[in-house]
N, C-alpha and C positions, 0 to 999 in steps of 0.2 A: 891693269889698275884694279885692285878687290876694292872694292864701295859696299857699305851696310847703310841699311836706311831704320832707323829708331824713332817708329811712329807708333802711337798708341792706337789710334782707330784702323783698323786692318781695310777695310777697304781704302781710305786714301793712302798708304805706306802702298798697298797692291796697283793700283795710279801710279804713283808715283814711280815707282820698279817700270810698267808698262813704258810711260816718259823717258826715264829712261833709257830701254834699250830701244827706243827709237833716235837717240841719237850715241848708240852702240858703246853706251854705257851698260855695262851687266852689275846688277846688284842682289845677290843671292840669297843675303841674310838679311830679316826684317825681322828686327826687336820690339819690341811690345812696353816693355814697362822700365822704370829704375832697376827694379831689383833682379829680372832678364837680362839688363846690358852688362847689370855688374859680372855676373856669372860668365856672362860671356867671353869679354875683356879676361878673365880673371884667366880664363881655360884657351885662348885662342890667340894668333899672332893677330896685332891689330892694323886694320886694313888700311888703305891709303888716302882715302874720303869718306868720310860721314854726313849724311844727309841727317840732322837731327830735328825732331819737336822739341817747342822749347817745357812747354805743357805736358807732362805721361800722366795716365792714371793711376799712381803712386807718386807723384811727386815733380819738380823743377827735373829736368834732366842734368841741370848741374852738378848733381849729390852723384853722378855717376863717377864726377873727374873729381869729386874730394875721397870717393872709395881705391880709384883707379888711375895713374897717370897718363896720361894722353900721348898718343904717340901719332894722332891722325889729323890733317887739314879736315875742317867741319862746317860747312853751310849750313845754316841752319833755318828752319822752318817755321813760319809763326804766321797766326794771322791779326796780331796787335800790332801794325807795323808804326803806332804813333811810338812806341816805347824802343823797337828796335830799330827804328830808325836815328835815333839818340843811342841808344848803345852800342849798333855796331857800327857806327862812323868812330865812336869814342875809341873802338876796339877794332876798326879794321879789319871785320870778318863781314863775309857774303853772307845772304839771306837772301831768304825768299819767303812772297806774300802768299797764304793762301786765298783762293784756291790759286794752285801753283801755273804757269802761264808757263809754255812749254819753251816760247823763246826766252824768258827768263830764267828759264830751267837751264840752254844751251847756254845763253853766258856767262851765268855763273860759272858753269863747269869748265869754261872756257877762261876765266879768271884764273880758277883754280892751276889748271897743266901751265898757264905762261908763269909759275909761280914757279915749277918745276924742273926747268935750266938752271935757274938762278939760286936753287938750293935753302929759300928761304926757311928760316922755321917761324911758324905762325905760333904766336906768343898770345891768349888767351887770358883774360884779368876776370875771372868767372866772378870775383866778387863785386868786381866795380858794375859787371851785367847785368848781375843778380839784384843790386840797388836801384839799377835803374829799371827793374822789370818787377818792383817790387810792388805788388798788389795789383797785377793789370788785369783780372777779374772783376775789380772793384770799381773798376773806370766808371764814369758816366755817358751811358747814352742819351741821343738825343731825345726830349720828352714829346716837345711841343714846337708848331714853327707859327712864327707872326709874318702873316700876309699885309698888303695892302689894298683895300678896295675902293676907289675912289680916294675920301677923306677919313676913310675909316682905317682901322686892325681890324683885324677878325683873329686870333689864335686857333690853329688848328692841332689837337692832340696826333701823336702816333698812332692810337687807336681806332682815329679815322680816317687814318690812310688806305686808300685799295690801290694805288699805286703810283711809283714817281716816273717820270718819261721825261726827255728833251724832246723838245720838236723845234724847228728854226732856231735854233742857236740859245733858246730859251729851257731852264727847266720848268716840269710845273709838277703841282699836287695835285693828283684826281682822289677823290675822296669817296666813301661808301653810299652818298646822298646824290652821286652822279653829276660833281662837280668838280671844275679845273681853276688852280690857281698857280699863277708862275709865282716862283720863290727866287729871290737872288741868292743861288746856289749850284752847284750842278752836280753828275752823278758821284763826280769822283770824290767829292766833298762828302758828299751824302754817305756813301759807304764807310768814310771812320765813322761819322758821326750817331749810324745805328746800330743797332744789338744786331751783330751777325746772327745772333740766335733765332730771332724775329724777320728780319729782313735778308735779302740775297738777290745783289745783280744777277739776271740771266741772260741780259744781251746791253750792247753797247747803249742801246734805247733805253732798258725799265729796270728797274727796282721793285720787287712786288713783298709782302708780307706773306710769313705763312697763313694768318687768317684770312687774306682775299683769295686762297685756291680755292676755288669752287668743282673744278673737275682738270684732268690733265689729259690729254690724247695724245697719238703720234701722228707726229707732222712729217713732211718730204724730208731729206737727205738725213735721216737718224735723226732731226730733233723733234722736240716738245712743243706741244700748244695749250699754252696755261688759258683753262676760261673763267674770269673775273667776276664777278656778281653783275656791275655795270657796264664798266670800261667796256667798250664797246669799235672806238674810233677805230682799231686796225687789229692783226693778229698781233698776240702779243706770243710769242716765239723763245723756249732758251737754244740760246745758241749751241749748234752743234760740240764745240771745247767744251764747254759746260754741262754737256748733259750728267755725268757722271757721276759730277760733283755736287748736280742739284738734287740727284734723286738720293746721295748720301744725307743731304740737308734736311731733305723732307721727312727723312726716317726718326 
């Protein structure tokens, strides 16, 4: 099966290749931009799966298939997944969230080959996708969350967050003044709701901002130990999966 992966940041499309051939999928060719893939397509038989970004630094990756006709099943890769999750249910194409989860990574591709017997051809509406993915830059993240304390709100801004955590079945907000407040929310929530730019789960526990690192060490089995300004209650740890992809974030 020839597989191309068409990601514009070179270290995750290199991730991603590694994911990969760990489940002895081989993908040789890593494209970079719109106007790389056109070239490519344009000079090359085109291959049996495409792993695509939907985001290049040149452009939507769809301007590839208004240059080039399509001849490949295409999973594609995003980390807006409030938009893709409406367009390709509309469309009937696999994706994947980043950062990419490695079992999500196998079923996909395993969507993909049971498609394979049956001969189907995957039919593509790039413009119905394209509308529905129109301006997801522009989205709004979360600014501010309203607590309860007692009888009172208190509004807590993003910018004084040092970190989110569950504990007992509760989420809460620890703040940079060395304070905890449970939110009716939890993490999974939390992650569309912020600027992945700003924010980044790094274990099933926390959510931390890039201005609460205050230093990073290495911890036992290959991961990380983020240390906080305050937070102090327990190690706050990314997880081994993740290390990769936090230290790509942090950069």
């Amino acid at each position: 099966m020839k597989t191309i992966i068409i990601e514009d940041e070179k270290p995750a499309a290199r991730l991603l290749q590694r994911k990969l051939e760990k489940i002895k999928i081989k993908a040789d060719i890593l494209l970079h931009s719109v106007e790389e893939a056109i070239e490519w397509f344009t000079e090359n038989e085109h291959p049996d799966l495409i792993f695509l970004d939907i985001q290049l630094s040149d452009g939507l990756s769809f301007e590839i298939f208004e240059k080039v006709e399509i001849k490949s099943a295409i999973i594609f890769t995003t980390a807006y997944d409030e938009f893709a999750l409406r367009a390709f249910k509309l469309n009937s194409i696999d994706y994947l969230l980043k950062p990419i989860d490695e079992d999500d990574l196998e079923v996909a591709v395993s969507k993909y080959k049971e498609r394979l017997p049956k001969k189907e051809k995957l039919q593509f509406d790039f413009e119905a996708i394209r509308k529905m993915l129109e301006n997801p830059f522009k989205k709004e993240f979360k600014k501010r969350f309203t607590v309860k304390i007692g009888q009172h709100l208190k509004v807590i801004s993003v910018e004084e967050v040092e970190c989110f955590f569950s504990e007992n079945k509760g989420t809460y907000i620890h703040t940079f003044d060395n304070r905890n407040y449970l939110i009716e929310s939890t993490l999974e929530i939390l992650e569309q709701e912020l600027d992945p730019n700003k924010f980044y789960r790094i274990s099933r526990k926390f959510i931390i901002p890039i201005t609460a690192i205050k230093e990073i060490v290495l911890f036992s089995n290959s991961r990380l130990k983020v240390i906080l300004p305050s937070y102090n209650d327990e190690e706050v740890v990314v997880s081994r999966e993740k290390v990769s992809h936090f230290k790509e974030w942090i950069n």
